[in-house]
C-alpha positions as CSV (number, residue, x, y, z in Angstrom):
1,X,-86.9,-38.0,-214.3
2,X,-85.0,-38.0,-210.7
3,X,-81.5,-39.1,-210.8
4,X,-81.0,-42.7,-209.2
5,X,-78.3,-45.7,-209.5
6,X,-79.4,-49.4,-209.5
7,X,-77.0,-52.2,-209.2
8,X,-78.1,-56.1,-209.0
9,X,-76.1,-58.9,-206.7
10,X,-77.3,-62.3,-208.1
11,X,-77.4,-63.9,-204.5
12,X,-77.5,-67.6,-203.0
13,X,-78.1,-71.3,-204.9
14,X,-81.3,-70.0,-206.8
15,X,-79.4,-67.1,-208.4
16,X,-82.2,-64.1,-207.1
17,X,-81.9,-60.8,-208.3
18,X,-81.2,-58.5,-205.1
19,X,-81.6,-55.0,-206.6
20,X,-80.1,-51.9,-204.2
21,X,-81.6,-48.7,-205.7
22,X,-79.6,-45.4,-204.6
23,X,-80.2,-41.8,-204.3
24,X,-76.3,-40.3,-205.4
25,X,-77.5,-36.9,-203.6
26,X,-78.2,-38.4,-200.7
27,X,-76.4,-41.7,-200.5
28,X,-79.6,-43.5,-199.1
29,X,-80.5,-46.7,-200.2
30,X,-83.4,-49.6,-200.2
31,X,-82.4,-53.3,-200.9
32,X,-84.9,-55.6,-202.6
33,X,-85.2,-59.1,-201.4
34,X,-81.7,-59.7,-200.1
35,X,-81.8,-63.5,-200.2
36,X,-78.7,-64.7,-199.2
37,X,-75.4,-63.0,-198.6
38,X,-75.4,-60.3,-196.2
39,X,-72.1,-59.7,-196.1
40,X,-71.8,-59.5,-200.1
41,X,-74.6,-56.4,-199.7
42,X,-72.9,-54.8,-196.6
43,X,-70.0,-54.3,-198.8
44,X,-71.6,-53.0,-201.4
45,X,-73.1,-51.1,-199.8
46,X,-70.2,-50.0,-197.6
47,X,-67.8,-49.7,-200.4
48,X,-70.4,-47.0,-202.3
49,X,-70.6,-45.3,-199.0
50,X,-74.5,-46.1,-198.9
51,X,-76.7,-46.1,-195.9
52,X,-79.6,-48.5,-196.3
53,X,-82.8,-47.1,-195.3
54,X,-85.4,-49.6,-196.0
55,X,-85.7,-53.2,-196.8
56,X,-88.2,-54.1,-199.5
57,X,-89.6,-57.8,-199.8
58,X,-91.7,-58.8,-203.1
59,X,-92.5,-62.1,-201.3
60,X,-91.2,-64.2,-199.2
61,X,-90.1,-67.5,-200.5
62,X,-86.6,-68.6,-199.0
63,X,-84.6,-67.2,-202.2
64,X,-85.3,-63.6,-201.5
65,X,-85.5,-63.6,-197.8
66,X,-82.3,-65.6,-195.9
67,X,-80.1,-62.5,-195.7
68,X,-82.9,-60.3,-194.1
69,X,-82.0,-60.8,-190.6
70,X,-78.9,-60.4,-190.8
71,X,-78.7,-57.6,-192.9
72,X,-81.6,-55.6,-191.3
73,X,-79.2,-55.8,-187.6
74,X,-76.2,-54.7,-189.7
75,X,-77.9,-51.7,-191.5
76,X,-80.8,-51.0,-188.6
77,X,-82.9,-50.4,-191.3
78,X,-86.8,-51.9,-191.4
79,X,-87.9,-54.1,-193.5
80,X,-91.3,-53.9,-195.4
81,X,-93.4,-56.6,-196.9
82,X,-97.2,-57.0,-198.4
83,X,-99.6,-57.8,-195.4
84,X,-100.9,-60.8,-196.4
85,X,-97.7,-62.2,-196.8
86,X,-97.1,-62.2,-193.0
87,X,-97.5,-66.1,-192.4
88,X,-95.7,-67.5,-195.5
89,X,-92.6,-65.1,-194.1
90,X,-92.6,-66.4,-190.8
91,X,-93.4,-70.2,-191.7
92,X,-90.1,-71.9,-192.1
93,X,-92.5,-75.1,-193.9
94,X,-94.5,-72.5,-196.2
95,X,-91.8,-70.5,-197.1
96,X,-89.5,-73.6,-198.4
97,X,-86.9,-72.3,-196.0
98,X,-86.9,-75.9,-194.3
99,X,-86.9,-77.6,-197.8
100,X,-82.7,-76.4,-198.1
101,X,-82.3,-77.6,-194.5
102,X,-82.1,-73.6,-193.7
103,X,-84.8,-72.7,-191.9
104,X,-86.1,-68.7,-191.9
105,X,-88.5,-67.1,-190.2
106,X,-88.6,-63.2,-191.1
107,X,-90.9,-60.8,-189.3
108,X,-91.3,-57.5,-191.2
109,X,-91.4,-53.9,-189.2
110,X,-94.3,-52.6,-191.4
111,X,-96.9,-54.3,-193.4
112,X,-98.0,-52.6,-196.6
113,X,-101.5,-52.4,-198.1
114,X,-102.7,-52.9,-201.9
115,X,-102.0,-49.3,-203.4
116,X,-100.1,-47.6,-200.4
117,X,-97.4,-45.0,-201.1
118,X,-94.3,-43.5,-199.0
119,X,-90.9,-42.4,-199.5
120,X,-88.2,-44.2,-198.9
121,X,-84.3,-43.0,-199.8
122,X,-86.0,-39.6,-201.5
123,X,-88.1,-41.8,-203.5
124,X,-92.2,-42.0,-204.0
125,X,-93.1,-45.7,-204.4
126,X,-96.4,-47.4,-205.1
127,X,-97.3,-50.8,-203.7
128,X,-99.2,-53.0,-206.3
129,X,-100.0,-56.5,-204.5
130,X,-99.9,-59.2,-207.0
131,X,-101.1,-62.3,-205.8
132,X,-100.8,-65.7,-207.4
133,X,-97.2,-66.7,-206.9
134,X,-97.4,-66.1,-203.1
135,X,-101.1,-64.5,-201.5
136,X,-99.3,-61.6,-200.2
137,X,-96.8,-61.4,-203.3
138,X,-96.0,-57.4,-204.3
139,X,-94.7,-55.9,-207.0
140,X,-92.9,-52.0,-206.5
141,X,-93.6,-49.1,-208.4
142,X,-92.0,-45.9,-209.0
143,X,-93.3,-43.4,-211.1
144,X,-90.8,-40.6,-211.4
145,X,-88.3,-43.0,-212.2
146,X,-90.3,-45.1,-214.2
147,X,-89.6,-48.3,-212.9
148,X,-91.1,-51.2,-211.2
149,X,-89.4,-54.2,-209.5
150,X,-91.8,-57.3,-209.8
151,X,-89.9,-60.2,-207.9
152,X,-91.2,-63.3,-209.1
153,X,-94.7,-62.5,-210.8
154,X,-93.2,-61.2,-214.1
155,X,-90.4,-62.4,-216.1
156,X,-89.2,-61.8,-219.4
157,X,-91.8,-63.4,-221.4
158,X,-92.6,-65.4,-218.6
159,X,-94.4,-65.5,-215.3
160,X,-93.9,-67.0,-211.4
161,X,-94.8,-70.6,-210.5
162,X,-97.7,-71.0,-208.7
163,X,-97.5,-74.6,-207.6
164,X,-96.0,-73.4,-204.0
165,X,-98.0,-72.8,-201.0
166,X,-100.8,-70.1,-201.4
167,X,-100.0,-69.6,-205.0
168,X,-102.7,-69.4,-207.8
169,X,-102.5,-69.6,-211.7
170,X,-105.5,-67.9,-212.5
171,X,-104.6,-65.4,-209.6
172,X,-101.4,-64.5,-211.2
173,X,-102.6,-64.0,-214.3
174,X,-105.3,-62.1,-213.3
175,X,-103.1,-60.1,-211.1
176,X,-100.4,-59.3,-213.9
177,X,-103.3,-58.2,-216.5
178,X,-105.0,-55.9,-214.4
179,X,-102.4,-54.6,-212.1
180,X,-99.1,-54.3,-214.1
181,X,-100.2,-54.0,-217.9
182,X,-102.5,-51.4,-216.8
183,X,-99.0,-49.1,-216.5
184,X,-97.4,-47.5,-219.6
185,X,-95.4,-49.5,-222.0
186,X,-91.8,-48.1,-220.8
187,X,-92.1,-49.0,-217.6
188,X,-88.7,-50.6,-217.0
189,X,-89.6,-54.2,-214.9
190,X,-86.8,-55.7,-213.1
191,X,-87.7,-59.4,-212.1
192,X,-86.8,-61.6,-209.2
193,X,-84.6,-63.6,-211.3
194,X,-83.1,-63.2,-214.4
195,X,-83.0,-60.5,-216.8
196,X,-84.6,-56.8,-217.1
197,X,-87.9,-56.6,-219.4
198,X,-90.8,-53.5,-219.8
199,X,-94.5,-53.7,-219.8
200,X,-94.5,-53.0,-223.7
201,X,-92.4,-56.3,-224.3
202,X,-94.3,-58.6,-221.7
203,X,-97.7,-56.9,-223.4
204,X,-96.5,-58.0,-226.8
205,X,-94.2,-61.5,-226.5
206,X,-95.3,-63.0,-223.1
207,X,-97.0,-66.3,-224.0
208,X,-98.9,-66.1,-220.5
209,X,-100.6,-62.9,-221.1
210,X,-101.7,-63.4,-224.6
């Protein structure tokens, strides 16, 4: 397995996971879903002597995106997200942005497709879209490190809401069963909020899935 560091900021008034995944060789990095806080992840990042290289958005609901402006003209790095999740990032109103009297509009640098890989910070990473919380929702796969970061469609033993726009129940569901418990049973999942789980454990205890 390739050597890597991952460290978690628990960001903004919904407590989201922000996950920064390193490479020590190289000292590049990719943040997931900075949501709030910019200046919390600069210095991190700045403190670890990291250079961010890409930006990686699950969804974009208001809790993982308000820090991705600012962040993305600190570092200068781009920032990805699922294509179909192009309007709900850039819609103050769908995005819930305007709900918390902070509205966010967040236009990503590259849109990525259902099963698309690259390299980002030395790493190969898959794109799984996982629609059901959000239409263009997206969970991130890496197979050499055996991990997979699934913002807010899997929880420990629980799943995402779906009562927000362009979310589905049966869509999620769907989307976790034939996307993510198709992957082998160590897979490490880190969620969008809360605390670590694998695909075994969700397989086995998640009341959603069974």
């Amino acid at each position: 397995m390739r050597q890597y560091q991952l460290n978690t900021l628990v960001l903004g008034i919904v407590q989201t996971n922000c996950y920064i995944l390193s490479n020590p060789i190289s000292k590049e990095a990719i943040v997931f879903d900075p949501g709030d806080q910019a200046e919390k992840i600069e210095e991190y990042l700045s403190k670890h002597g990291l250079t961010c290289v890409g930006i990686l958005l699950t969804h974009g609901h208001f809790d993982h995106i308000m820090a991705v402006e600012e962040l993305a003209k600190r570092t200068g790095a781009k920032v990805y997200a699922q294509e179909e999740e192009k309007q709900l990032l850039e819609d103050p109103q769908l995005n819930a942005s305007a709900r918390v009297h902070h509205p966010c509009s967040v236009t990503a640098d590259e849109f990525l497709q259902d099963q698309e890989s690259l390299t980002l910070a030395g790493f190969l990473l898959r794109v799984i879209h996982t629609p059901g919380h959000t239409a263009g929702g997206a969970c991130y796969y890496f197979p050499e490190l055996e991990i997979l970061f699934s913002g807010d469609t899997l929880f420990l033993e629980s799943i995402g809401r779906s009562d927000l726009p362009t979310g589905d129940g049966a869509v999620l569901v769907a989307s976790i069963r034939n996307k993510l418990m198709t992957l082998e049973d160590d897979i490490q999942v880190y969620p969008g909020h809360g605390e670590t789980t694998t695909i075994g454990h969700e397989k086995e205890y998640n009341p959603y899935l069974n």
